[in-house]
ZADOLUM-828242 format. One line per 8 residues: number of its first residue (from 1); their letters; for each residue x, z, y negated of C-alpha. Coordinates in Angstrom, 3 decimals, always signed. Each point is the difference from the previous one (the first is absolute). Layout:
<sites>
NUM = a = X,Z,Y | ...;
</sites>
This chain:
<sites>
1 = xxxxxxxx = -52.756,+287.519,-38.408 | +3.018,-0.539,+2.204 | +2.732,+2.437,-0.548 | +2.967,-0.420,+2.365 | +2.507,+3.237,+0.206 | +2.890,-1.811,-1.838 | -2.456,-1.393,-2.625 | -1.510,+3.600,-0.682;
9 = xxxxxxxx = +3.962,+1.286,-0.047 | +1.313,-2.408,-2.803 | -3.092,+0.133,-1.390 | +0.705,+4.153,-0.468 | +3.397,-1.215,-1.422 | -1.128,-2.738,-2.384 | -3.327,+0.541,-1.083 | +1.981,+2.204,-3.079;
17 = xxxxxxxx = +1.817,-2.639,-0.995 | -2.293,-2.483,-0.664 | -1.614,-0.652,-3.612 | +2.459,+2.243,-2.034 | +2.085,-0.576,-2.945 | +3.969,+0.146,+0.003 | +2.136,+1.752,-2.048 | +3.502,-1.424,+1.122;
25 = xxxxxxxx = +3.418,+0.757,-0.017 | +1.894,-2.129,+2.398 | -0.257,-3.861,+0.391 | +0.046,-2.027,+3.207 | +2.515,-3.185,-0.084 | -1.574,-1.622,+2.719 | -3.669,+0.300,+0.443 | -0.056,-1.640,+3.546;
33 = xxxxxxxx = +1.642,+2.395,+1.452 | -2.029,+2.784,-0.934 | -1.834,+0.000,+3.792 | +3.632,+0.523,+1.489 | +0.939,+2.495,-2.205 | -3.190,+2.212,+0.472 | +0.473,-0.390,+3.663 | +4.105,+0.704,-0.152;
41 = xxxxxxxx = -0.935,+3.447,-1.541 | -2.904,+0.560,+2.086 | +1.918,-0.087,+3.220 | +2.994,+1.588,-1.682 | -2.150,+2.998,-0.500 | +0.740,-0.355,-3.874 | -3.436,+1.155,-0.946 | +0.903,+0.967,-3.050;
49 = xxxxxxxx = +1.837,-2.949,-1.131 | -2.964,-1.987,+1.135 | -2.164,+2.506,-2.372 | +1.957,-0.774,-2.761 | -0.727,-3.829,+0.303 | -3.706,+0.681,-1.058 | -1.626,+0.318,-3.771 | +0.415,+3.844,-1.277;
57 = xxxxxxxx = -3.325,+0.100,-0.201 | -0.991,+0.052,+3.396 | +3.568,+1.513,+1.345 | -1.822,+3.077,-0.106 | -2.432,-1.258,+2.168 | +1.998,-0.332,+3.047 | +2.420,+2.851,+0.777 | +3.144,-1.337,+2.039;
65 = xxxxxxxx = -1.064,+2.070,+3.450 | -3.849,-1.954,-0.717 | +1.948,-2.889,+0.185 | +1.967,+0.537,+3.139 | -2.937,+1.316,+1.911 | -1.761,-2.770,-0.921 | +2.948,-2.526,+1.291 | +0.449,+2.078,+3.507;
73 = xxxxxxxx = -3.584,-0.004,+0.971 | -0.477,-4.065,-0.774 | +3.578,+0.044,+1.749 | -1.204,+2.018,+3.290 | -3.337,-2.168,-0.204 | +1.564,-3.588,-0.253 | +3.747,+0.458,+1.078 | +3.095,-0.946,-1.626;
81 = xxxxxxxx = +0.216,-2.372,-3.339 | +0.961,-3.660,+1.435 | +0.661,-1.888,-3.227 | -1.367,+0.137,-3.711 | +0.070,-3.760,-1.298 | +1.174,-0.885,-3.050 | -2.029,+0.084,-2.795 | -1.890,-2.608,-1.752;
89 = xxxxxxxx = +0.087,+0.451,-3.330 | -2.781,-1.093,-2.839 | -0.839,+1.126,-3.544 | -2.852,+1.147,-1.236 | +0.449,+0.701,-3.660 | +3.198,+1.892,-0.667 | -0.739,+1.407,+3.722 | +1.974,-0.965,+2.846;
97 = xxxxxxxx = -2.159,-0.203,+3.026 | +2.092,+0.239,+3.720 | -1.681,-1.253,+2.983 | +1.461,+0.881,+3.544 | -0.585,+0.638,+4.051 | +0.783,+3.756,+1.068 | +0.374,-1.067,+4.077 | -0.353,+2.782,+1.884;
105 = xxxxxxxx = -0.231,+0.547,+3.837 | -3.208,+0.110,+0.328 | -1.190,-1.547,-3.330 | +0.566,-1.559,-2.992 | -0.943,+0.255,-3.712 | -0.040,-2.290,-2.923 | +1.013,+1.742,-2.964 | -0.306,+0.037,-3.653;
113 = xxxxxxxx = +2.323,+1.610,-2.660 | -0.799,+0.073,-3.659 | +3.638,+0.035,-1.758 | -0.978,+0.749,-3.918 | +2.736,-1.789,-2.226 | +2.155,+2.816,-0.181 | +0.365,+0.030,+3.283 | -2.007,+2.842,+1.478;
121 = xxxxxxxx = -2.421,-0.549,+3.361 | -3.427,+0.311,-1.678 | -1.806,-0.482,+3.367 | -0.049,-0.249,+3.665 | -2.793,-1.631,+2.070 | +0.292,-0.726,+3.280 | -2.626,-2.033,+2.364 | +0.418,-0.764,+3.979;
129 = xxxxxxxx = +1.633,-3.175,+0.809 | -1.961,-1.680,+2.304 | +1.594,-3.302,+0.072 | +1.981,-0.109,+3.631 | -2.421,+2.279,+1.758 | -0.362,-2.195,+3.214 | -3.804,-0.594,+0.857 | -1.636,-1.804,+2.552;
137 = xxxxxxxx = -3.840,-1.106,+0.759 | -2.096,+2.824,+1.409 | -1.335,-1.654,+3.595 | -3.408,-0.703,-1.801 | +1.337,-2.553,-2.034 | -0.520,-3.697,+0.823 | +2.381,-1.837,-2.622 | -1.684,-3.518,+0.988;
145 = xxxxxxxx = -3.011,+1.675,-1.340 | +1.037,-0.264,-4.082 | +2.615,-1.014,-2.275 | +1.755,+2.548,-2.714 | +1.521,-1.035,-3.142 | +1.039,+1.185,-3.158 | -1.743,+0.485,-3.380 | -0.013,+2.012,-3.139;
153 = xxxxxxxx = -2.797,+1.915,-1.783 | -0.334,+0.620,-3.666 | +2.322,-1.723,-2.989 | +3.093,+1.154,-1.822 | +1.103,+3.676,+0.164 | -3.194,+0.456,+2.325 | +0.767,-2.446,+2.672 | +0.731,+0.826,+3.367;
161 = xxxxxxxx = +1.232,-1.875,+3.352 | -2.754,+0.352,+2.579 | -0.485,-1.579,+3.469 | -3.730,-2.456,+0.911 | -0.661,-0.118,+3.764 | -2.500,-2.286,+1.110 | -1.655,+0.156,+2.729 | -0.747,-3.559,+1.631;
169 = xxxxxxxx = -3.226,+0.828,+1.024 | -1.204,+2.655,-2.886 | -3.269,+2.176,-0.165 | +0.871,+2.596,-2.509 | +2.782,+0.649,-2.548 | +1.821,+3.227,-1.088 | +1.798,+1.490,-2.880 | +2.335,+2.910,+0.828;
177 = xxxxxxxx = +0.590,+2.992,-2.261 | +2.964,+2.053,+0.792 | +0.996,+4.077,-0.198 | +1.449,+1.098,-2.794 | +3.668,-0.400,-1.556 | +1.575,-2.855,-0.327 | -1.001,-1.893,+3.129 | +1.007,-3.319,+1.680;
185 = xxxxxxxx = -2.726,-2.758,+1.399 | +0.720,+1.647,+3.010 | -0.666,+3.066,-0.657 | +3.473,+0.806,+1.738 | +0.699,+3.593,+0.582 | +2.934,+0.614,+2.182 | +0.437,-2.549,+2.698 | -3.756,-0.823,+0.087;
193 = xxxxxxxx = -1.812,-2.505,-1.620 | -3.747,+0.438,+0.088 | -1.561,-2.398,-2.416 | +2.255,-2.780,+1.489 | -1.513,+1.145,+3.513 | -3.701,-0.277,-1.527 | +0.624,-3.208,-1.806 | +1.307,-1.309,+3.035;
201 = xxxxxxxx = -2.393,+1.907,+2.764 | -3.660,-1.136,-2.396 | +1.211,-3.601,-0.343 | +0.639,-0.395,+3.710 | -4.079,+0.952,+0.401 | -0.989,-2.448,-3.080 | +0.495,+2.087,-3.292 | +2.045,-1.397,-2.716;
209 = xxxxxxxx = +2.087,+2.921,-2.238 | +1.868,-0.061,-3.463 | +2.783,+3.417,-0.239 | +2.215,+0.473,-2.535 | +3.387,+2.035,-1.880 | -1.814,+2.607,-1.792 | +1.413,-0.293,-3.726 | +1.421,+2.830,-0.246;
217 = xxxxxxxx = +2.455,-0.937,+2.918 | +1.011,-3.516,-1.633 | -0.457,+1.254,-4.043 | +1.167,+3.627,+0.129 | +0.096,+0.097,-3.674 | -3.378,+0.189,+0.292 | +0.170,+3.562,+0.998 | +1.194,+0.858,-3.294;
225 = xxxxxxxx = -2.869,-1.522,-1.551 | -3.847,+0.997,-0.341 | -0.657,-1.042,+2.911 | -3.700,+0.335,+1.706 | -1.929,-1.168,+3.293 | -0.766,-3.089,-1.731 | +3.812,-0.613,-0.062 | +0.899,+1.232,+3.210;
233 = xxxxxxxx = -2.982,-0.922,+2.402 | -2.571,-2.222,-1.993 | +1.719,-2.911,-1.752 | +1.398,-0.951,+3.040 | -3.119,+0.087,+2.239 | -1.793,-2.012,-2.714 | +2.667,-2.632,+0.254 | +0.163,+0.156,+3.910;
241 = xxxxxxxx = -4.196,-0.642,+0.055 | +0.294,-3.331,-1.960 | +2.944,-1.234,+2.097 | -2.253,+0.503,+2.808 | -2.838,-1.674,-1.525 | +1.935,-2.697,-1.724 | +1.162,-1.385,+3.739 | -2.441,-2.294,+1.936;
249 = xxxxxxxx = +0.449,+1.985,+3.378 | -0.928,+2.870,-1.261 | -2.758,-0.964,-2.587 | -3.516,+1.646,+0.599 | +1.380,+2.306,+3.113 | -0.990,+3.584,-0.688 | +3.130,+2.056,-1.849 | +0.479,+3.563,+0.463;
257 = xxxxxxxx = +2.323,+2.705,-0.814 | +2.587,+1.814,+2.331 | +1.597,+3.046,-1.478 | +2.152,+2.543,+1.690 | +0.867,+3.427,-1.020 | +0.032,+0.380,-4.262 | -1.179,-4.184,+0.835 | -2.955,+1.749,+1.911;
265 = xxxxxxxx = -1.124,+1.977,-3.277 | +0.543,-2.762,-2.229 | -2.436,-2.446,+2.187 | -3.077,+1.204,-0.965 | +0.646,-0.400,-3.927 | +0.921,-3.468,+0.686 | -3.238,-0.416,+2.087 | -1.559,+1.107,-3.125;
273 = xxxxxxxx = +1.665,-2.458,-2.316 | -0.909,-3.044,+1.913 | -3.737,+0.185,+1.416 | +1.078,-3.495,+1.677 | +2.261,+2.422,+2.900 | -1.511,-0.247,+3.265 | +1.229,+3.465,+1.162 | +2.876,+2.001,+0.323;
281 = xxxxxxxx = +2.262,+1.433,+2.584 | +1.365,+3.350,-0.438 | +3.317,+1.373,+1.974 | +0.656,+3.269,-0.371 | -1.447,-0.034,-3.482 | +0.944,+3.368,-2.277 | -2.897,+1.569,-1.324 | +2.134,+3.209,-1.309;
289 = xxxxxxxx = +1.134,+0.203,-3.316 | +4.049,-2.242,-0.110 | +1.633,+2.940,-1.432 | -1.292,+2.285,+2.756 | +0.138,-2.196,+2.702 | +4.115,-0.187,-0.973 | +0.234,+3.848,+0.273 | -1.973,+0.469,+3.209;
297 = xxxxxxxx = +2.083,-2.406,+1.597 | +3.510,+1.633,-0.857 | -1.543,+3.009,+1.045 | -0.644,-1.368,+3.490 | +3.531,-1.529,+0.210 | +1.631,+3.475,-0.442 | -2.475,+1.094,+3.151 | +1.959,-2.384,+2.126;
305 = xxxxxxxx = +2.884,+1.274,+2.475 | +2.529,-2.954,-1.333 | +1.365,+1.346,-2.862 | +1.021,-3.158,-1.506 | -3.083,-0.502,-0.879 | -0.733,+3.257,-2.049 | -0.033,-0.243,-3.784 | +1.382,+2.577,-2.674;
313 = xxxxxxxx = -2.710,+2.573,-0.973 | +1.153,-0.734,-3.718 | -1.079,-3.492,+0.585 | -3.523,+1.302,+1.219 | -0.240,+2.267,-3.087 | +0.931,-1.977,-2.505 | -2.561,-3.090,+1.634 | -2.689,+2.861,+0.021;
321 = xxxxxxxx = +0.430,+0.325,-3.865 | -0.138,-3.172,-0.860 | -3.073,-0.533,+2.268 | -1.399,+2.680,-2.408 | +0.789,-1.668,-3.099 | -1.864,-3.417,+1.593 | -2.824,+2.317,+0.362 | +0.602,+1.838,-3.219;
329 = xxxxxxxx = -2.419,-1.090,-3.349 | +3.538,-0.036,-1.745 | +0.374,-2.986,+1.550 | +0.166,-2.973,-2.382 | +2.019,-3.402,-0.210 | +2.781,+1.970,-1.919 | +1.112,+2.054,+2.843 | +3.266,-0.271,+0.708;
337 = xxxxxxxx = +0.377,-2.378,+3.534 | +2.628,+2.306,+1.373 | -2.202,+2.915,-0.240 | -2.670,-1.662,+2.556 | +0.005,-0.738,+3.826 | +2.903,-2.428,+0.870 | +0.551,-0.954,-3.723 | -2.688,-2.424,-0.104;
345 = xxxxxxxx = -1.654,+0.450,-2.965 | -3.068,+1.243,-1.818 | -1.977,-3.277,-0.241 | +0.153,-0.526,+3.686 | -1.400,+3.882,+0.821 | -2.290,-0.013,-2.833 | -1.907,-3.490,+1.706 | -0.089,+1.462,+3.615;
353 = xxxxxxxx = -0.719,+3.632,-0.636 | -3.930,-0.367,-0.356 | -0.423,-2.841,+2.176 | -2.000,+0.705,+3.499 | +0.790,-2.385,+2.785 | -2.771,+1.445,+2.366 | -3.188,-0.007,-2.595 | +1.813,-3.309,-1.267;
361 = xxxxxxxx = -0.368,-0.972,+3.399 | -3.402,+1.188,+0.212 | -1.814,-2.248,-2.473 | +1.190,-3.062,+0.812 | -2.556,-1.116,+2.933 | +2.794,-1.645,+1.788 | +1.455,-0.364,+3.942 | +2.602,+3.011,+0.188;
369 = xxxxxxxx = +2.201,+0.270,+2.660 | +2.276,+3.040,-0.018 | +2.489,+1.045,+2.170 | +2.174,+3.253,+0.881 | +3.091,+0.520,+2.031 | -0.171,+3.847,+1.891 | +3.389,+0.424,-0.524 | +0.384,-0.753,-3.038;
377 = xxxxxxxx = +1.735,+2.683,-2.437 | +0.144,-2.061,-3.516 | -3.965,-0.761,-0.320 | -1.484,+2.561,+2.738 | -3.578,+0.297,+1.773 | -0.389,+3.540,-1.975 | +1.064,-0.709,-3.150 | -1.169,-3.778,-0.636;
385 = xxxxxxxx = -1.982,-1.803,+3.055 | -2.518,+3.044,-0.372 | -0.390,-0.777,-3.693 | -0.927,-3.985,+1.202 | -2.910,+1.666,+2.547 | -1.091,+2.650,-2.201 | -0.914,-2.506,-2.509 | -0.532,-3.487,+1.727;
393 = xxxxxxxx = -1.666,+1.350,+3.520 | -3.337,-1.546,+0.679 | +0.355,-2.652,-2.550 | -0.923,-3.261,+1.330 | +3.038,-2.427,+1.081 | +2.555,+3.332,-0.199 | +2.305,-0.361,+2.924 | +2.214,+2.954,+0.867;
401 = xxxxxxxx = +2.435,-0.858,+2.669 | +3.143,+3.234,+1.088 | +2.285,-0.832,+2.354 | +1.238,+3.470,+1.035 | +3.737,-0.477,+0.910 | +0.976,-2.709,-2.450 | +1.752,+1.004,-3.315 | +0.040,-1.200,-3.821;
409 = xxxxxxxx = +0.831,-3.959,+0.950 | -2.336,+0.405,+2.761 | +2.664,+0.056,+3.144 | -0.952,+1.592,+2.471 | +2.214,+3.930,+1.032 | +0.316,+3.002,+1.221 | -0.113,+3.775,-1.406 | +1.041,+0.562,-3.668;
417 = xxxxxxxx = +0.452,-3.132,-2.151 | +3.031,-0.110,-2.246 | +2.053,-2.502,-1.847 | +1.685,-0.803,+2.916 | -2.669,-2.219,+1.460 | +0.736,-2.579,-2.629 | +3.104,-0.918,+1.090 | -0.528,-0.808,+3.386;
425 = xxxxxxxx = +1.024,-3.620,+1.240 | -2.666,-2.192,+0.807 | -2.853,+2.142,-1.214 | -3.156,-1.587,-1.282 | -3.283,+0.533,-0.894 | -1.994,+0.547,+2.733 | -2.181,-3.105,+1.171 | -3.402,+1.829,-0.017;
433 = xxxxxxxx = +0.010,+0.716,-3.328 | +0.731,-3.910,-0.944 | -3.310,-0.882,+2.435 | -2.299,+2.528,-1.448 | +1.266,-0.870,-3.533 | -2.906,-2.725,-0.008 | -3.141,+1.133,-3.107 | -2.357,+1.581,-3.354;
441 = xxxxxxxx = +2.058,+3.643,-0.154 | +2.037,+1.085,+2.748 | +2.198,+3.566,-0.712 | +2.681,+0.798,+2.855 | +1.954,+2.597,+0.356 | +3.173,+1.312,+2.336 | -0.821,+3.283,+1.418 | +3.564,+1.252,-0.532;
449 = xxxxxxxx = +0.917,-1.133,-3.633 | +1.299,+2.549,-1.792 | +0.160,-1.881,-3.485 | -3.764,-0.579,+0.271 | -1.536,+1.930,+2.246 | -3.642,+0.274,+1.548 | -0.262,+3.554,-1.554 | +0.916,-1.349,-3.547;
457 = xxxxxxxx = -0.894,-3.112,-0.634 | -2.294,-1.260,+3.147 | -2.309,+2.595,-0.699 | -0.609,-1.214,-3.292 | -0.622,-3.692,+1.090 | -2.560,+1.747,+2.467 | -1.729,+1.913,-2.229 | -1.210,-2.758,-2.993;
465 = xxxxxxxx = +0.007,-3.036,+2.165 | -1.796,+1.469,+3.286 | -3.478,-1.133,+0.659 | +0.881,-3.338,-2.501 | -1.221,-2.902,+1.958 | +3.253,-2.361,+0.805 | +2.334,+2.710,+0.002 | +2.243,+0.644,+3.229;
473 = xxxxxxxx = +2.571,+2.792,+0.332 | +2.472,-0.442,+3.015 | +2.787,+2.891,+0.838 | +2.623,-0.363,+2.212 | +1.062,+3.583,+1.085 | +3.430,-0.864,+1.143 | +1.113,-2.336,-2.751 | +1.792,+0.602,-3.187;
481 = xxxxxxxx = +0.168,-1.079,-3.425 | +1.034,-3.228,+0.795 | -2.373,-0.470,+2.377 | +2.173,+0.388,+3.679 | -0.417,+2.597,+3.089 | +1.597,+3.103,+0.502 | -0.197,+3.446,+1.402 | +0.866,+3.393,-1.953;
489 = xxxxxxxx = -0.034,+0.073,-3.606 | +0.532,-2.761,-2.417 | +3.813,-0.561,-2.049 | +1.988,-2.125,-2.191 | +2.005,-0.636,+3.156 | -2.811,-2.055,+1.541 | +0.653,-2.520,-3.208 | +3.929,-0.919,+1.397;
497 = xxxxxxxx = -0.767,-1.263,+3.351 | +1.475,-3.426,+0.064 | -2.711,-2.223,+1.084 | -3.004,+2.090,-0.497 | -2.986,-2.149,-0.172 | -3.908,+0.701,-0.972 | -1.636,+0.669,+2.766 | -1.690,-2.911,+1.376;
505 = xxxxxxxx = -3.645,+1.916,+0.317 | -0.177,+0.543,-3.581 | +0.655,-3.851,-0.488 | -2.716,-0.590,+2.482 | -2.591,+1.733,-1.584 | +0.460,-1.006,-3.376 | -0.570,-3.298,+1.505 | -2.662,+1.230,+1.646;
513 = xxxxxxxx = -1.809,+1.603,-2.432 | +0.111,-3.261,-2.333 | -1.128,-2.187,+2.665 | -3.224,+1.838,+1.176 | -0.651,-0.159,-4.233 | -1.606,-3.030,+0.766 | +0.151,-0.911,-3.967 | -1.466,-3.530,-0.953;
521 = xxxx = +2.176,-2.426,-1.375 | -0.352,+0.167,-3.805 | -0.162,-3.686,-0.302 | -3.696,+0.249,+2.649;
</sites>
């Protein structure tokens, strides 16, 4: 779970708006300009004309002052507005759907409004845009060693784009699960680009990866829906596995999983699914509950000196009732979306909320290699990589691996992580973690993530899968959620560091890890 400080901030200011019902009584002439007009009144400090644009019902929702608090913190965060596109405008049933780019400073959004046909805004959503964030190859990478191209997973309203690099001289393959949201292939969070550094690091040392859009990034709609982990994580990993098989250079290499983050706790279920899965590979994996995981992080953001990246208490409390509800009996496939964590609805809560990733994990007698970032504050040593050891320790083939300073995209840092670390230029996953990366179960973990932390989530890892045979943990002390080095404590700044890379030892021993495997060829 990657939650940069002007993603959490709209979020606070849109999360309202989206599913409700309008009751209208103004119309909009021109649709594709709806993106310039919310923008006009935003930095016209009409807050109350911009109020007025939205459905009755969830007016009262949003107080004016909610909304210019909201605006002045993403404001102080990612500097001044530099353009809002115009819109692109389709129709979905009598609804008018908007499409534009919010370019900020710092950032930029893609955003959604819902018009209804009388002319109310129905619904906001707004994802990063990710599209001219510059990126360069981590010093790991050998481009002569493997060739990248296009492809696209799944059929109709379920297909995806998705990027194939093959290794010319391949051992191993990998399938890469993302955090949670709706995630590029690239898992791009602020400037950085981890899975592009991982595809790119494992092929230069012989392993062959498919990543993809999540869904829910390039069909939004399906959000609205009853959506599950099947939709979300599963369908797509199925269709990933026979691309792999179907091509010649791949066919009868050993296949395994990489998952990082919400990607992490999702592995193990897919290991389960398909007995044919040599292993997996866990980064940062959450073992805490979503909902809680979501709360404990805002709480850790509003510990942080930078302001910017604090987030309204009414946010907090209203997320901490809705995390009740998920964990309520009431809960049921009627429940209203927009009474539930981040309006996604029941169905989706109602698969995950009895599903254990670490005694998942636990039965399925394969190579685990998971690995933890020190600093990182989104999936923590306390609160998750203990909950890998507690569980997995002593397991045969269980790898833990912590690298102490690097954070949640395992790059390497100082002190306190924060969002800030993810837009650094040039960042990248750190090249040990890409070396070790190669093997049956390997579970790492940044030492100073703060969205999944050792205390958390690591622990539970630990505790079911320790003592499994094939199971490695690895944590890296100093690195964060997204796996680089740093010093202090982990924050979304770390995330907006143009450049930022995974750090190259986590790309090393993912490699590593694989490699000393020593799995036959299937075909022998």
């Amino acid at each position: 779970m990657a939650f940069s400080k002007a993603t959490l901030i709209l979020q606070s200011l849109i999360d309202a708006i989206v599913g409700k019902e309008p009751t209208i009584e103004w119309t909009l002439d021109n649709p594709s300009s709806i993106g310039k007009k919310i923008i006009d009144l935003l930095e016209a400090g009409s807050y109350t004309d911009l109020r007025n644009l939205l459905s009755r019902h969830v007016r009262w929702l949003l107080s004016a002052k909610k909304i210019e608090t909201s605006w002045k913190s993403i404001l102080d965060s990612q500097g001044k507005v530099v353009s809002a596109g115009e819109g692109e405008v389709t129709e979905s049933g009598d609804v008018k759907v908007v499409r534009f780019v919010l370019v900020l400073e710092k950032s930029a959004f893609k955003v959604v409004v819902r018009i209804s046909a009388r002319g109310y805004v129905t619904s906001i959503r707004a994802v990063p845009d990710h599209s001219n964030v510059s990126w360069s190859p981590p010093d790991y990478v050998d481009e002569s060693s493997f060739e990248e191209s296009e492809v696209t997973l799944g059929v109709a309203d379920r297909a995806v784009p998705a990027n194939l690099v093959l290794s010319h001289s391949p051992r191993a393959a990998i399938v890469m699960l993302h955090g949670s949201g709706p995630v590029d292939r690239d898992s791009s969070v602020g400037q950085l680009k981890p899975f592009k550094d991982l595809a790119w690091g494992l092929a230069s040392k012989g392993i062959t990866s498919v990543r993809f859009d999540k869904v829910t990034l390039t069909h939004a709609g399906m959000l609205k829906e009853n959506i599950t982990v099947e939709d979300e994580y599963l369908y797509h990993a199925r269709a990933a596995i026979a691309l792999l098989r179907s091509r010649p250079e791949v066919e009868g290499l050993p296949i395994f999983i990489l998952g990082h983050s919400l990607g992490g706790n999702i592995a193990p279920r897919f290991g389960k699914e398909d007995p044919s899965i040599a292993g997996l590979v866990i980064l940062a994996g959450l073992t805490e509950a979503l909902q809680r995981a979501a709360i404990r992080q805002m709480k850790y953001l509003n510990t942080l000196k930078d302001k910017t990246c604090h987030v309204p208490a009414d946010l907090i409390d209203a997320l901490t009732k809705q995390a009740e509800l998920v964990e309520s009996p009431k809960l049921s496939l009627s429940t209203p979306s927009s009474k539930l964590p981040f309006s996604v609805p029941a169905s989706y809560w109602l698969d995950v909320r009895d599903y254990n990733p670490v005694s998942t994990a636990a039965g399925l007698g394969k190579p685990m290699l998971i690995m933890q970032g020190g600093r990182d504050f989104q999936v923590t040593l306390k609160d998750d990589f203990v909950g890998w050891k507690q569980g997995l320790e002593g397991i045969e083939g269980v790898e833990f691996k912590v690298y102490d300073d690097m954070n949640h995209v395992f790059r390497r840092g100082e002190g306190l992580s924060s969002p800030d670390e993810y837009n650094v230029a040039e960042g990248h996953v750190d090249g040990d973690v890409v070396e070790e990366t190669l093997g049956p179960m390997l579970i790492m973990q940044g030492g100073r993530d703060f969205q999944v932390t050792l205390k958390d989530d690591f622990v539970g890892w630990k505790q079911g899968l320790e003592g499994v045979e094939g199971v490695e943990f690895k944590v890296y002390d100093d690195m964060n959620h997204v796996f680089r080095r740093g010093e202090g404590f982990s924050s979304p700044d770390e995330y907006n560091v143009a450049g930022g890379h995974v750090d190259g030892d986590v790309v090393e021993y993912i490699s590593g890890w694989i490699t000393q495997l020593n799995l036959p060829h299937p075909s022998n």
